[in-house]
N, C-alpha and C positions, 0 to 999 in steps of 0.2 A: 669779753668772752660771750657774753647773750648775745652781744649784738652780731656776732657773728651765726651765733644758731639760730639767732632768729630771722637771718637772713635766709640762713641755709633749709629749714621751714620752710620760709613761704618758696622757695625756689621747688623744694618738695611738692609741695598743694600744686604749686601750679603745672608741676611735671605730670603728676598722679590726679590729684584731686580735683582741679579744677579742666583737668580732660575727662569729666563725666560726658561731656559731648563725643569724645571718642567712646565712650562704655557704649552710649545711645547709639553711635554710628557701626558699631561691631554688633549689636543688635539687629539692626535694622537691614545687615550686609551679613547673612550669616555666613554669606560662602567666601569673606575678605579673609576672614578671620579664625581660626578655629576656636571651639569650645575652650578650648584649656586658657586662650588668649585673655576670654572675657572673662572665667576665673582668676587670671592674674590681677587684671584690671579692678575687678570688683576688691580684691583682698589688698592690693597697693591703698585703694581709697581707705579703706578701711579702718588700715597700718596708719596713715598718714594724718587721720580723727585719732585715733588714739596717742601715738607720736607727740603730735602737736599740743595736743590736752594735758598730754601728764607735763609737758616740759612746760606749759605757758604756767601750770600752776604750781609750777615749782618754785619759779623765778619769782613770779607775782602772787605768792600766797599773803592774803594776811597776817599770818601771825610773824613771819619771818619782817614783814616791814614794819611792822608793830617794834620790833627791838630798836629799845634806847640808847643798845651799844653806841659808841662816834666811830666813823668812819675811822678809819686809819690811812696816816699818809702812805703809801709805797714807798718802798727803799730808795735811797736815790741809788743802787747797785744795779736797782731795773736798767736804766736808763730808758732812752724810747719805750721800752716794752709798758713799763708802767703806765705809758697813756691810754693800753687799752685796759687798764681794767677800769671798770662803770663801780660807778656811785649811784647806789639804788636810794638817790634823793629822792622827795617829793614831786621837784621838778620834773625829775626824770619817769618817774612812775606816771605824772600822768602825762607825758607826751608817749611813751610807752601804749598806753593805755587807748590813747588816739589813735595809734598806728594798727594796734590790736582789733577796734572797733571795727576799720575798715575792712581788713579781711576777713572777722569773723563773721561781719553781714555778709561775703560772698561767701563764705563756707557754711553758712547756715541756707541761702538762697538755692545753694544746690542740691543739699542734702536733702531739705523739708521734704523736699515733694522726689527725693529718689524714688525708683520702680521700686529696688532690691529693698526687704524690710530690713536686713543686717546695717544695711547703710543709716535708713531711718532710727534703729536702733544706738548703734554708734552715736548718731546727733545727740538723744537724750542722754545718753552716757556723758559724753562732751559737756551738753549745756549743766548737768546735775552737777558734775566735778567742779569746772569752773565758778555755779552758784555754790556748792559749798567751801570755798577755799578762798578765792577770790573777788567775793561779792564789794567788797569795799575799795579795793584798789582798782578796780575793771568798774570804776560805778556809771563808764559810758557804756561800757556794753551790759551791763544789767537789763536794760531795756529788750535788747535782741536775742538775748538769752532766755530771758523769761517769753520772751513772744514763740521762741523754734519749741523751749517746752512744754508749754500752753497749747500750741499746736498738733500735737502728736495726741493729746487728752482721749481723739474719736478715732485714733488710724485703727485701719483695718486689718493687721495684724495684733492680736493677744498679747503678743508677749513685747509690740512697741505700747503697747496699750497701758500693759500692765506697770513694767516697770516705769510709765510717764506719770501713771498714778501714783507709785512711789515717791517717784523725786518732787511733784509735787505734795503729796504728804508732806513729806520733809521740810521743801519749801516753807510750807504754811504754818507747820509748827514751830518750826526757828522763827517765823515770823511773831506767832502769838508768844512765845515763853520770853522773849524783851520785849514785855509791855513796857511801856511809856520809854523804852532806849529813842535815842536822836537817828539811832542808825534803821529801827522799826520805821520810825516818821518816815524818814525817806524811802524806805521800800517803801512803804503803803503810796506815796505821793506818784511813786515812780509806777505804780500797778494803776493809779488812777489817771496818769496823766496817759500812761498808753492806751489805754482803756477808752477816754475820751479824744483820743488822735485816732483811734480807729473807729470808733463811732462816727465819727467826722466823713472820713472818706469811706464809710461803710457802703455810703447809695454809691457810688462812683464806681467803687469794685466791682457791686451786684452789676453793673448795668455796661462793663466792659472786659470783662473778666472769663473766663472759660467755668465751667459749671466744676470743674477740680480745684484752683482757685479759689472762687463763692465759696464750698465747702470747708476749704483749709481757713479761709479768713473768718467763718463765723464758728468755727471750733478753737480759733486761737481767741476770738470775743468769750466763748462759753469756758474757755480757761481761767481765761482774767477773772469773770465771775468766781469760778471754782475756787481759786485760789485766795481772790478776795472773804470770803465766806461769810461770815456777819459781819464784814467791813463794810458788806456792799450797802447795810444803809447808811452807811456813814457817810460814803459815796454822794449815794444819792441824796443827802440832805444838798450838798453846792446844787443850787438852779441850774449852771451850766450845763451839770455831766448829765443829769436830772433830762434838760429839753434838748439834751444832742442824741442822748441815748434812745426817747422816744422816740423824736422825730425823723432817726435812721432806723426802726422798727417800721414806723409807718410808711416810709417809700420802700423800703425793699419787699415788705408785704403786701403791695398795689396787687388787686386781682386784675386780672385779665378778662372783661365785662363784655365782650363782641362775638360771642356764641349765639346764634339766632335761637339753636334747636331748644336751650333754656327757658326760653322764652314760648316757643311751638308747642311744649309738650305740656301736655292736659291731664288733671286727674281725673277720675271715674270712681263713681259709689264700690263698682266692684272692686278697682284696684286698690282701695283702700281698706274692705274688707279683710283686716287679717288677722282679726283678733284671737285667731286660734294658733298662729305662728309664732316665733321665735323673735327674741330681739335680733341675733344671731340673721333669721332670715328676711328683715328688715336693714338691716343696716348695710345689708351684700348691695343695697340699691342706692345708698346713698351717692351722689356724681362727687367725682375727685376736683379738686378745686383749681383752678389756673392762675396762673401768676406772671404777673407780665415781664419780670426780670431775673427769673429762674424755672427751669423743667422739671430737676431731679427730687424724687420726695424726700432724700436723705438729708437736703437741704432743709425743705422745710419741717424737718423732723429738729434738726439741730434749732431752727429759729423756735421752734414751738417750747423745745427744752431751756430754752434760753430764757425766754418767758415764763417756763415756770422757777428757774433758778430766780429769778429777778424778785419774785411772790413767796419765794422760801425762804431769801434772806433781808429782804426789803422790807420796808415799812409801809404795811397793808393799806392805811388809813392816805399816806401822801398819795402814792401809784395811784390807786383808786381815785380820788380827787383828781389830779394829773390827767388819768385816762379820758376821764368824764370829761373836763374839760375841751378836750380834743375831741371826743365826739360829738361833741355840744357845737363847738367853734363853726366845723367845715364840713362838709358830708363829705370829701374827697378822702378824708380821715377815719370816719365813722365804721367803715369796716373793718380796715384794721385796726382800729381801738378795738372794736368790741372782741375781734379774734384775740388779741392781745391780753384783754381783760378777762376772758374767760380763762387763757391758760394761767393767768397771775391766782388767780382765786383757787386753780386746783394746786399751783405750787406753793400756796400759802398753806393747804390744807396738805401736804405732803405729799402727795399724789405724781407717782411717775419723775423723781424727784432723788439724784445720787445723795442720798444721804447715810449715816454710819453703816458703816460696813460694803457701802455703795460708791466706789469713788474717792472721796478725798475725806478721811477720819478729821475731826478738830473738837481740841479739847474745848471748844466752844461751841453751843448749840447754836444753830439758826435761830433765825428772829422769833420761829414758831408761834404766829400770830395764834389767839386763843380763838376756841370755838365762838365764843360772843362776838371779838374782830370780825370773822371771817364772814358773820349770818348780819351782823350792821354794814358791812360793806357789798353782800349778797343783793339785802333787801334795797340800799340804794340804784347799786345797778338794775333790777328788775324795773323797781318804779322807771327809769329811765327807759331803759328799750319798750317796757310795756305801754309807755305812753301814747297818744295818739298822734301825732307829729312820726313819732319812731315804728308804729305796730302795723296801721292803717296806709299802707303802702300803695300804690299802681302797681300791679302785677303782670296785666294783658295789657294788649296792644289794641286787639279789636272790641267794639262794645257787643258783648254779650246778654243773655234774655237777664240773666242776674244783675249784670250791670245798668242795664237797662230800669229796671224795677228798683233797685238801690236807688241812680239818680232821681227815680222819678222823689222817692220816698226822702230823698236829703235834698229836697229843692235849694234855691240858691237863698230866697226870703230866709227860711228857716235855721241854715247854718249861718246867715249874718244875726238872727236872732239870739241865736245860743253863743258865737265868737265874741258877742258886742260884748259879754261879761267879761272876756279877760283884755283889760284893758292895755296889759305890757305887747300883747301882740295883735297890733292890728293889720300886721300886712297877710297873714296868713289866718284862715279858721280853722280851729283845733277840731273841726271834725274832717277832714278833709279827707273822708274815706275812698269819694268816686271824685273820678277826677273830672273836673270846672271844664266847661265846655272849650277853655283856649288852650286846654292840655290834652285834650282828647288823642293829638297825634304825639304820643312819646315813641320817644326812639327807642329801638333796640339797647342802645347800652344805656337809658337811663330805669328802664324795663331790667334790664339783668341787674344793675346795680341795687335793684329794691331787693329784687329776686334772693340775690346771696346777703344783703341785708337782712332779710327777715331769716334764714336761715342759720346764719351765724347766731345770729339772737337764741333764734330756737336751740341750737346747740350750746350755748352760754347759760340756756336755764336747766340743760339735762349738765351739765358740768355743775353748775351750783348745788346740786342737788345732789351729786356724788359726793363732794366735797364737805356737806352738812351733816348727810346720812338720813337719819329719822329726826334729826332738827330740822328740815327742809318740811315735814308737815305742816306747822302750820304757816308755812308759807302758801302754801296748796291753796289756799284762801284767794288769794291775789294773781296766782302765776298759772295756775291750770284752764282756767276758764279760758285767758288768753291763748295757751295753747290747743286746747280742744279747737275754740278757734281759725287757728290756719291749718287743724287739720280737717276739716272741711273747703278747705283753699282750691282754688280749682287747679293752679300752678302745679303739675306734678311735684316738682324739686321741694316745694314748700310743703306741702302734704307728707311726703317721704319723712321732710326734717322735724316736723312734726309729730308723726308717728313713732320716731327714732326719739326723738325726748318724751314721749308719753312713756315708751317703755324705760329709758333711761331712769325716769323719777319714779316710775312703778319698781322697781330694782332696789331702787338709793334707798328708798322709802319703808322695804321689805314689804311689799304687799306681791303677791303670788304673780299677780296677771293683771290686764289692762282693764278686764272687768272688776277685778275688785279693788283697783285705784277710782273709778268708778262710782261704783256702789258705796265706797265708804264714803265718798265726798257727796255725795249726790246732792245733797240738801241742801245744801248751799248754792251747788252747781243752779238747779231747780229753782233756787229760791232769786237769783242774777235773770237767768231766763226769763222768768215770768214779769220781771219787775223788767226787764228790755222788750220784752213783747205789746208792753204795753206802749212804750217811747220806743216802739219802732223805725221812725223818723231818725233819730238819735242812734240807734244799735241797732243797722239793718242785718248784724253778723249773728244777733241771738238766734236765729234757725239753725242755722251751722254747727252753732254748739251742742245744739238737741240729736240733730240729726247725728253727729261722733259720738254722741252717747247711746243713743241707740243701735248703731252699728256696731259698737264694742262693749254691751251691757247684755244681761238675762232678762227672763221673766220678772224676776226679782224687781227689776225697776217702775215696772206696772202701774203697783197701787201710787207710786210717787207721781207719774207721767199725766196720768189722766185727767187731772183737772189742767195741765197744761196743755195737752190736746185740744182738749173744749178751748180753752184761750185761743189755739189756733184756729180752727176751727170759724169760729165767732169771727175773729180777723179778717181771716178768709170770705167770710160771708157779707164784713160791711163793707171791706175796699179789694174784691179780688181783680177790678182792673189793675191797680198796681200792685198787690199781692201774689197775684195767682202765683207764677212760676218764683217765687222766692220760697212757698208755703208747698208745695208741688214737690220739693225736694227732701222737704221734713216728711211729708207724706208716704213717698215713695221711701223714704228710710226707715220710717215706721210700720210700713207693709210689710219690707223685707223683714223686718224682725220682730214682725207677729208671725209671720209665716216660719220663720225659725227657730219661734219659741215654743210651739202648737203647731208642731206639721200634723197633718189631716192624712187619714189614709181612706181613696176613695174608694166605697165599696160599691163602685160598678166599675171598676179595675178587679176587680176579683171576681164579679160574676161573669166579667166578657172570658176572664184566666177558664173560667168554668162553663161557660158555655165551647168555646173554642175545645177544651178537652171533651166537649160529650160531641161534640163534631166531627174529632177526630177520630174517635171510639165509634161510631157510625160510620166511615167510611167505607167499612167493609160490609157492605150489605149485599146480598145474593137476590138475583132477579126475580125469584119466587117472592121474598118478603117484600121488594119494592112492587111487583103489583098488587097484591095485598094492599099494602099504606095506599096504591093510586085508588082501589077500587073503594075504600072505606071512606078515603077523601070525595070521593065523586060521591058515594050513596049522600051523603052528608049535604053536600053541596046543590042533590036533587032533593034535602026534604027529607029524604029515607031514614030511621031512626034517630030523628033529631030528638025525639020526646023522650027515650030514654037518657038520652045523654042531658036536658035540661032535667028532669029528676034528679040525677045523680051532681047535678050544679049545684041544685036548689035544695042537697042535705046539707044543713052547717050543723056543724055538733055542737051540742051543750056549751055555752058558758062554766065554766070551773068556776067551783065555789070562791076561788081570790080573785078573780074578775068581777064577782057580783059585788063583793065585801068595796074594792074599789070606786067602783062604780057609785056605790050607796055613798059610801063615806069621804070622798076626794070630792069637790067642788071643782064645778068647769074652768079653774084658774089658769092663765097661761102660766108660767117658769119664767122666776127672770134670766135675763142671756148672760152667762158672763161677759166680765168685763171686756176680751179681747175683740167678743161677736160685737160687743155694743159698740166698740169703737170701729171696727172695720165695715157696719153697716152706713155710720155716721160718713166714713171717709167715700164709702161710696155712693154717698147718698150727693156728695157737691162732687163726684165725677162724674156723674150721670148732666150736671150742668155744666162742665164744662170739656163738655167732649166737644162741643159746636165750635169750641174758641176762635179765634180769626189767626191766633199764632200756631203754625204748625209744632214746632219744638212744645210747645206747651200740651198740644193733643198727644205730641207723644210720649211726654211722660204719663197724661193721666190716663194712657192707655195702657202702659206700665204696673199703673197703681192700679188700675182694676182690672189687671188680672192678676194682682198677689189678693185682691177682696176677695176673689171668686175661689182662688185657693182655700182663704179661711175661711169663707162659710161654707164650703162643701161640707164640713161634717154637719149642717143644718140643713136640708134640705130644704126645710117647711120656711126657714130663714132667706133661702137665697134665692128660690124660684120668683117670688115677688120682684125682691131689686133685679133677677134677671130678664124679667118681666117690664121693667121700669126703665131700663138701660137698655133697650131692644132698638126702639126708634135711630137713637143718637148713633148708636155701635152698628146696625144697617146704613147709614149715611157716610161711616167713616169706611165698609166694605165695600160698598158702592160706587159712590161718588166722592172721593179723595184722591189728596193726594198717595203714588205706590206708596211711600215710607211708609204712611197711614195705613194704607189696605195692609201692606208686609204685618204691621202690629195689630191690628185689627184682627185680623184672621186664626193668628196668635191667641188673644183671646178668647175670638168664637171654639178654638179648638180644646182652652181650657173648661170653656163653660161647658162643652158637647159632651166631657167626660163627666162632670160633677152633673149635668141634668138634660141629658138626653132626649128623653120622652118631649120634653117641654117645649124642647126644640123643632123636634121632625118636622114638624109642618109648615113654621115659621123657614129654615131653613132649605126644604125642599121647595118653596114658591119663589123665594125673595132674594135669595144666596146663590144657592146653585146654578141658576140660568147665567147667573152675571159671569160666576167661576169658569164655569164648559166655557162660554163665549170669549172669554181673556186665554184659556189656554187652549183653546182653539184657533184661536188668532194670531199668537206670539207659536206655535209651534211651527209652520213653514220658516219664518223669521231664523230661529233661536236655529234650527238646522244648515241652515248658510252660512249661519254666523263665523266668524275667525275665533280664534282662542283670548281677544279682546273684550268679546261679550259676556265670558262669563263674570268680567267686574262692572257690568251694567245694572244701573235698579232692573230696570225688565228682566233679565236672569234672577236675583234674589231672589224677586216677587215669584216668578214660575216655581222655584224650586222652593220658597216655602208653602207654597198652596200645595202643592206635589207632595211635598213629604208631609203633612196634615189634611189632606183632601182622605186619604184610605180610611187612617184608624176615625177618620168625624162619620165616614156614611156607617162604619165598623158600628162605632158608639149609637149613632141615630137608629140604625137599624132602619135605613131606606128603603122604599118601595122600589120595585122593579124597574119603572120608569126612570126613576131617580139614579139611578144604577146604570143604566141602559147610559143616559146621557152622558155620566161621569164616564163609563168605558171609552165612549166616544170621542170624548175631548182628551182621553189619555194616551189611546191605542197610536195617538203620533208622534209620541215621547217614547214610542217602544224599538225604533228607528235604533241605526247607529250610527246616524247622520248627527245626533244630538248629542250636546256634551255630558260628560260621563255622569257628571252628577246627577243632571235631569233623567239619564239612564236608568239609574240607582232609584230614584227618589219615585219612577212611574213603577221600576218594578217592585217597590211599597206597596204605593197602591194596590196595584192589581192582586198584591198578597191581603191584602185584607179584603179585596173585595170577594176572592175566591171563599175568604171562612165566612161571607155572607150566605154566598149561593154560589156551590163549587162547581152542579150542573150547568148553569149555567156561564159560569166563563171559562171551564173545559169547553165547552162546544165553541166558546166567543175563540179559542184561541186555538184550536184546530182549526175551524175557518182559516183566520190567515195564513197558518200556516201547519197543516200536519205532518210530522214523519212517519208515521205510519200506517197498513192498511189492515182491518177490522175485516175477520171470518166470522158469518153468523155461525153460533153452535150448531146449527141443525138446518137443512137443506131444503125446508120448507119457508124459514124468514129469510127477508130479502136483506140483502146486503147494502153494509153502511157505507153511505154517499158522503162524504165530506167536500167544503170549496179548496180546503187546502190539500189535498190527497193530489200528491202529483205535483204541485207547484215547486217551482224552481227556485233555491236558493235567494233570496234577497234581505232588505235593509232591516226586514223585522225578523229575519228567523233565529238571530242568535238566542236574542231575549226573549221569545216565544219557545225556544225552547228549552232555555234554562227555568222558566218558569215552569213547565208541563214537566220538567225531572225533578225539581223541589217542592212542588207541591202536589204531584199527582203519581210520582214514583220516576223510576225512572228509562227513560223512552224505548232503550234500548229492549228490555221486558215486554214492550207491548208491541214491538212488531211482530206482522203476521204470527198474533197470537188471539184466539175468538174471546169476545166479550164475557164475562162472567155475572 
């Protein structure tokens, strides 16, 4: 009688069930078919899982074959009939069981990955019944059973999701409640032996398989785990399952290394400036990683949780030894072990991690390694990545000014000196931070490969650290210095990963912010620094680490800093041929953040604020009181009451009685400077030497750094006139006669020093400066008007338009003679054009706005000349009337800008036609 249903079954399946290619083809042909068709369809499959399931476990349940009843012969009154009835022998159950196998692989093959979730659903229903009823007489299909339920653990619908968790619940617990049964043995053998057959063809799938595929096979891997649950280190004690399970980890997680732009992209002092932002807005920057044998992140979201299941129920102590080893062995390995190793250490620590009430309940806990595990297995992986083989990486491709300085400072003599002591490795020398002249040309992928190298690491110490909490302090000792670091790295990607585990461990750690991760460690930080500055030959990286500290520190770190300055400093001064530009970078980050801890408010920004408004407030003056002021000015000018007006010079009033008391009792002592002047005098005392340098890049940092000096000592006046005094020569040379980059920075400066000391300036600047300026943008001005919309990314365009937009407010600040004025309008009135590009447009009619609140008579008259719109009635029919050259003139290339200036700063035009002078 089965064997008749069971024929009639599978005739079923294959009517229904296994024409899920007809469901597929009524899909994909909506107009063969109507709606209601592929509802039949779908609900026939359905019927036919269901059907099939209740009956296979009826016939073949266990307990019914379990019975000791005997057989009974049949009547002989059957005759024929009695041959068909079956004898549910041994024999027969497992050929039975064979035949069973076969189709329920093809009905598990269709269903797994059905569209419909009702179908998907069904499957778990199926595989759950048949594992609860049948698990010992089906013990070939045990396997494919447990693989279609294990599968479903991450589908995408809830409610296949939910009840998969269920039946694996159940699963797991029938498993644990017959400890030590023959028949436990065997499941567990049967979960590890699949376990390790798909380990096996794990890389095979990833690398031929559809990315829906990859997904379903490493969710049916992250099942076997699940289900296994603190089996799995039982597992992994066999070496086999132990180096299949790895070593299908580490090919499927091959990064994808042949991105050039990784390699191209650069960090900047500024762009790492963000110590007032968010980890949040740090971490938006992070690059998404590439894999050479799968695209989809859900993918590697599943392999990541895999890894951390492997850490939550494994044995922390093997994995780790294991890992290490492979990173040790191959460097083809070495990334993904350490990615590997990082997620084992947060899955050890429970982190991100289905565990109770999460996934699959067991009345067994995980391996739950202890906090003391987790921080001895930490501190080995650290030592390891932090090593110099592992930390000191090639990151660029081209030799740069730092690299440059590095090699000179790691000669090749000297790291055979310091290599010769370890004697286990002589092919290679443990400092091998710059790379040996026959490596100089790395490639791009051996270049990216360092690149995400050191970056996984870095995200391996911000995971440790989560994982510890406020245990991870004193490891700070060991692991911060190394990341401060590379975040001084010039690598973008590596600075980013950097900055992302500084605030990671500032978080784990519970300290506020990235400053007072900082501050609290400083002393130690400080106390690594000083003792590298000295074996700079050995630790060309110790500037790097000063300079991240300064960038993301207060004031507060000051009185610590200082005598390590002086060490720099000192450095600086016995060997700055191969120094300078390694010490140049410490400088200029110590500039910035003196200037940010002590911003300066100049007060001749507030007397120009003040003189400009009594300028304005005089505008209106009436023709009676302007000759008045002419004629008092001329008596003055001929001699005529001058002797009163020196009288009234030569009264000074009384000294006050606290003036005298002063006087008497204060000694002529100067003040000492604090400490931020004393240091910013010191840094600009070796930029005044090496402004001459013969490296361009290096003039232009330290043109950089002295102008954040000249920021800070402007609150000294009596302080900065001198060094500005002292610095004249060199910073004349570099406006002069340099290269543009040079003059562009240079001029920069002169514009800061013009506002902090003005006076000091004018004359210097009115002989030596200005003739060169008028003569360059009188020069480049026919030029830059021809030009295409190409030239405004030419250094000559820069150059124009920074002198242009700093040329107004320097003569503004100097307060220039007439002459000096005169020439500037002349080199500029060709920028007033609208031949010239816009910016140059903008930035002349700058100028000409500051030159007007110099002397507004005179460049009203400058720009009616070119061009006036209007004509001028004397009040009164005895004066002669106003001649102007622009009166009359016809529309051309200066009138636009000539007359939006004469409406903004003089009213507006329309007003003053045919209207008489007032």
């Amino acid at each position: 009688m089965f064997y008749r249903q069971h024929h009639g079954i599978i005739f079923t399946w294959n009517h229904y069930g296994c024409g899920q290619d007809r469901y597929r083809r009524s899909e994909a042909r909506p107009c063969s078919h109507s709606p209601g068709h592929q509802v039949i369809c779908l609900y026939c499959v359905i019927t036919c899982c269901q059907v099939w399931s209740r009956t296979v476990g009826l016939v073949m349940e266990d307990i019914q074959l379990q019975s000791t009843e005997s057989h009974k012969t049949p009547s002989p009154d059957l005759g024929r009939i009695g041959q068909l009835v079956v004898h549910r022998t041994p024999e027969w159950v497992k050929n039975t069981a064979g035949k069973l196998s076969v189709l329920l692989k093809k009905i598990i093959s269709c269903t797994s990955a059905h569209q419909h979730w009702r179908v998907r659903l069904e499957m778990v229903e199926l595989a759950d019944h048949l594992q609860a009823r049948c698990s010992q007489s089906l013990g070939e299909c045990v396997g494919p059973l447990l693989e279609a339920l294990v599968g479903a653990i991450n589908d995408e619908e809830p409610r296949v999701r939910e009840r998969c968790e269920v039946a694996l619940r159940e699963v797991s617990q029938r498993n644990q409640s017959c400890g030590g049964n023959s028949s436990t043995q065997t499941f567990t053998d049967v979960l590890s032996e699949n376990l390790h057959s798909l380990a096996t063809s794990l890389p095979r799938l990833m690398r031929t398989s559809d990315d829906q595929k990859k997904l379903f096979v490493l969710n049916v891997f992250l099942g076997y785990l699940k289900v296994l649950g603190p089996l799995v280190s039982v597992v992994l004690n066999s070496a086999a399952h132990l180096e299949r399970i790895s070593k299908a980890l580490m090919q499927v997680l091959e990064l994808d290394v042949m991105d050039v732009r990784i390699v191209e992209e650069r960090s900047y002092s500024a762009a790492i400036e963000t110590s007032t932002g968010s980890h949040d807005s740090c971490t938006a920057h992070t690059q998404r990683k590439h894999f050479l044998y799968f695209t989809d992140e859900k993918i590697f979201s599943v392999l990541m949780e895999i890894c951390r299941t492997l850490g939550y129920y494994g044995n922390i102590y093997l994995l780790t030894d294991h890992l290490l080893d492979l990173y040790c062995q191959s460097s083809v390995y070495r990334k993904q072990a350490a990615m590997v190793l990082n997620e084992i250490i947060r899955g050890a620590a429970g982190m991100a991690v289905a565990k109770q009430g999460q996934g699959l309940e067991s009345k067994v806990q995980g391996n739950s390694a202890t906090q003391e595990d987790i921080k001895a297995a930490v501190v080995s992986i650290i030592e390891e990545y932090t090593s110099l083989n592992n930390w000191h990486l090639i990151t660029v491709s081209e030799e740069t000014d730092r690299d440059r300085q590095d090699q000179q400072l790691l000669s090749q003599s000297r790291l055979l000196s310091i290599s010769n002591s370890d004697a286990g490795n002589s092919n290679a020398s443990s400092l091998q931070v710059i790379p040996p002249p026959s490596t100089s040309t790395s490639t791009v992928h051996q270049l990216n490969s360092n690149i995400w190298q050191l970056c996984i690491q870095l995200e391996g110490i911000a995971c440790f650290a989560q994982a510890l909490g406020r245990d991870f302090r004193p490891l700070l000792m060991t692991s911060l210095y190394p990341v401060l670091e590379k975040g001084g790295e010039e690598t973008l990607l590596v600075s980013q990963a950097a900055l992302s585990s500084m605030w990671a461990i500032s978080k784990a750690c519970e300290y506020t912010c990235l400053k007072e991760l900082i501050n609290e460690n400083s002393d130690y930080l400080l106390s690594d620094i000083s003792l590298n500055l000295q074996r700079l030959s050995q630790h060309p990286q110790a500037p790097r680490v000063l300079t991240v500290m300064l960038t993301h520190s207060d004031c507060s770190l000051l009185p610590l800093v200082g005598d390590i300055v002086q060490d720099v400093l000192t450095a600086l001064d016995l060997s700055y041929e191969r120094t300078a530009a390694l010490f140049c970078s410490v400088l200029h980050a110590l500039m910035k953040a003196l200037a940010r801890w002590f911003p300066s408010i100049c007060s001749r920004t507030s007397r120009s604020a003040t003189s400009k408004q009594r300028s304005n407030d005089q505008e209106d003056l009436s023709i009676r009181q302007f000759l008045l002021n002419y004629r008092k000015q001329k008596e003055l000018a001929e001699g005529i009451g001058i002797e009163d007006d020196d009288t009234e010079d030569l009264e000074v009033p009384p000294p006050t009685e606290r003036e005298d008391v002063e006087d008497i009792g204060s000694p002529d002592v100067k003040a000492e400077l604090p400490s931020h002047l004393s240091i910013t005098k010191d840094v600009m005392e070796r930029c005044i030497h090496l402004l001459s340098d013969p490296s361009l890049r290096l003039r232009l940092k330290v043109l950089d750094v002295l102008e954040l000096c000249v920021h800070v000592l402007s609150e000294r006046e009596n302080e900065l006139l001198p060094m500005a005094h002292r610095c004249w020569p060199a910073l004349l040379q570099r406006l002069t006669a340099d290269d543009p980059l040079a003059v562009l920075r240079a001029f920069r400066v002169l514009s800061v020093l013009g506002e902090t000391c003005g006076d000091f300036l004018r004359r210097r600047v009115s002989k030596e400066v200005l003739p060169n300026l008028s003569s360059s943008l009188a020069r480049q001005a026919p030029i830059s008007a021809k030009a295409g919309p190409v030239y405004t990314h030419t250094l000559a365009y820069k150059l124009q338009l920074a002198v242009l937009q700093g040329l107004g407010s320097l003569c503004q600040r100097l307060d220039l003679g007439e002459a000096d004025l005169d020439a500037v309008c002349e080199a500029c009135l060709p920028y007033l054009s609208c031949r010239q590009p816009v910016k140059l447009q903008e930035a002349c009619l700058s100028v000409f706005q500051h030159l007007i609140q110099v002397d507004p008579d005179t460049f009203w008259f400058t720009l009616n000349e070119l061009h006036c719109p209007s004509s001028y009635i004397p009040p009164h029919p005895d004066l002669q009337p106003v001649q102007l050259n622009g009166m009359g003139r016809p529309r051309d290339e200066f009138s636009d800008n000539t007359l939006k200036l004469l409406r903004e700063e003089f009213g507006s035009v329309a007003e003053t036609v045919n209207q008489p002078v007032s």
